[in-house]
N, C-alpha and C positions, 0 to 999 in steps of 0.2 A: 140087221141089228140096229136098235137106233134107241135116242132119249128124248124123251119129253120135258118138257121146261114148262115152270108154272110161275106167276106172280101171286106170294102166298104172303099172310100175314106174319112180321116177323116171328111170333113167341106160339104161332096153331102150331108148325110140325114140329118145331121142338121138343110139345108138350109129349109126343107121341116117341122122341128119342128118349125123353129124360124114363117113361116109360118101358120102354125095349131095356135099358141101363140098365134100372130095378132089377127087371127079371133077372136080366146076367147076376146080379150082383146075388141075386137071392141063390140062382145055382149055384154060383160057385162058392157060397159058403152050406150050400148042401142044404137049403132051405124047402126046398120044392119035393123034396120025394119022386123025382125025375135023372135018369140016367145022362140025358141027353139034349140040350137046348142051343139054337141058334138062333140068337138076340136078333142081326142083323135082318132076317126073315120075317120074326114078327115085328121088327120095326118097319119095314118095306109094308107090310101086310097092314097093320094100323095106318097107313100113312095112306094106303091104298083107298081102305075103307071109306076114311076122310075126304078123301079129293072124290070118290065114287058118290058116296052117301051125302055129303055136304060140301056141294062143289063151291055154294056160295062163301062159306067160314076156311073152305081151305086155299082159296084162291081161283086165279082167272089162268087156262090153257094158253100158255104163249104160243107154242109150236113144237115141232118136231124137228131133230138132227137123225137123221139116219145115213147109214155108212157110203161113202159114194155118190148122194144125192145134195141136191141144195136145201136149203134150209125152206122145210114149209111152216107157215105163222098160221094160228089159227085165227079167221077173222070175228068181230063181234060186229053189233050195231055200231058201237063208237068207234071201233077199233079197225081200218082198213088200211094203214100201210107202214112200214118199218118206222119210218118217222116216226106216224103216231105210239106208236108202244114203245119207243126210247120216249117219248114224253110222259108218256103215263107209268113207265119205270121210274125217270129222274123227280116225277112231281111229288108222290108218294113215299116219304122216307121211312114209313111205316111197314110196309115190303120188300121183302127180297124175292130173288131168284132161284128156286130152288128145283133141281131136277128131278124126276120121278122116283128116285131113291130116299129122298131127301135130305141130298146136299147141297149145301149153299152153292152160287158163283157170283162174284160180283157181275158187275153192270159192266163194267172192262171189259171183262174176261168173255161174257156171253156176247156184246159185238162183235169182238174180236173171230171169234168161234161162226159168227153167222156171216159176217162179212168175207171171212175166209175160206167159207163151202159156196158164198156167191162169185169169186172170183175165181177159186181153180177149177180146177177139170171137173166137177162134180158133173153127174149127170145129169141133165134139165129133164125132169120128170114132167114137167108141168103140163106137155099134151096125152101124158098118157094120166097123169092123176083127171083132166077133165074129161076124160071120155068115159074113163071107171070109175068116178063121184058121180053119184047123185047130189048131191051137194054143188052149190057154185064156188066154185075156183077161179080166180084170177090173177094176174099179175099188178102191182100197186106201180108207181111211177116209175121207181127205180128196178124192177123187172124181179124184186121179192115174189114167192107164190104166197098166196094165202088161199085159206079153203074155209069156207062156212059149215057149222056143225061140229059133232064132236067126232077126232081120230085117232088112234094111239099107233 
């Protein structure tokens, strides 16, 4: 089990809660001619399309946390090592952090959270993620993995 973390524009997935809202609001006053509605799902499910269908409007793939492992970053052309993407988080106040559910985490919290799975026990995947990528995988100075391409 694990989560994806993206650099997204602050008011795009918003757009797609204030959406999922509506609908709740419209079921529960018995609007929809439907027995049965789960907001949180078609809000996950818009927000999906978004980041799938228009990766550029809904933001930039930070990485992955997954249970046990350290944190892997997905690289760009500009983007090769944890440094760089706490700079292109801090430069940008027009973005936030938001995870593949689409909720928020500050710029704190999501350190905290990666610098955290780099120091404990987590398991270092990083020779088995390069032997079963296609994709180049490396480590950045501070011993971050990153992996080129796209990975959920």
């Amino acid at each position: 089990m694990g989560t994806n973390y993206y650099l997204c524009p602050k008011n795009h997935a918003k757009d797609y809660s204030k959406v999922a809202k509506i609908l709740k609001i419209e079921f529960v006053q018995g609007n929809l001619g439907i027995s049965s509605i789960n907001y949180k799902s078609i809000e996950n499910h818009l927000n999906n399309i978004a980041r799938d269908d228009y990766p550029d409007q809904y933001g930039i793939h930070i990485g992955k946390s997954s249970m046990g492992w350290k944190f892997t970053f997905h690289a760009t052309d500009e983007i090769r090592s944890f440094k760089q993407w706490k700079e292109k988080i801090s430069d940008d106040k027009n973005y936030e952090i938001l995870d593949e559910y689409g909720d928020g985490i500050s710029d704190r919290i999501f350190y905290s959270l990666v610098d955290q799975k780099q120091k404990d026990e987590s398991k270092d995947h990083f020779h088995d993620v390069t032997r079963l990528s296609t994709d180049e995988c490396f480590l950045d100075d501070e011993g971050f993995i990153f992996c080129t391409g796209e990975f959920s």
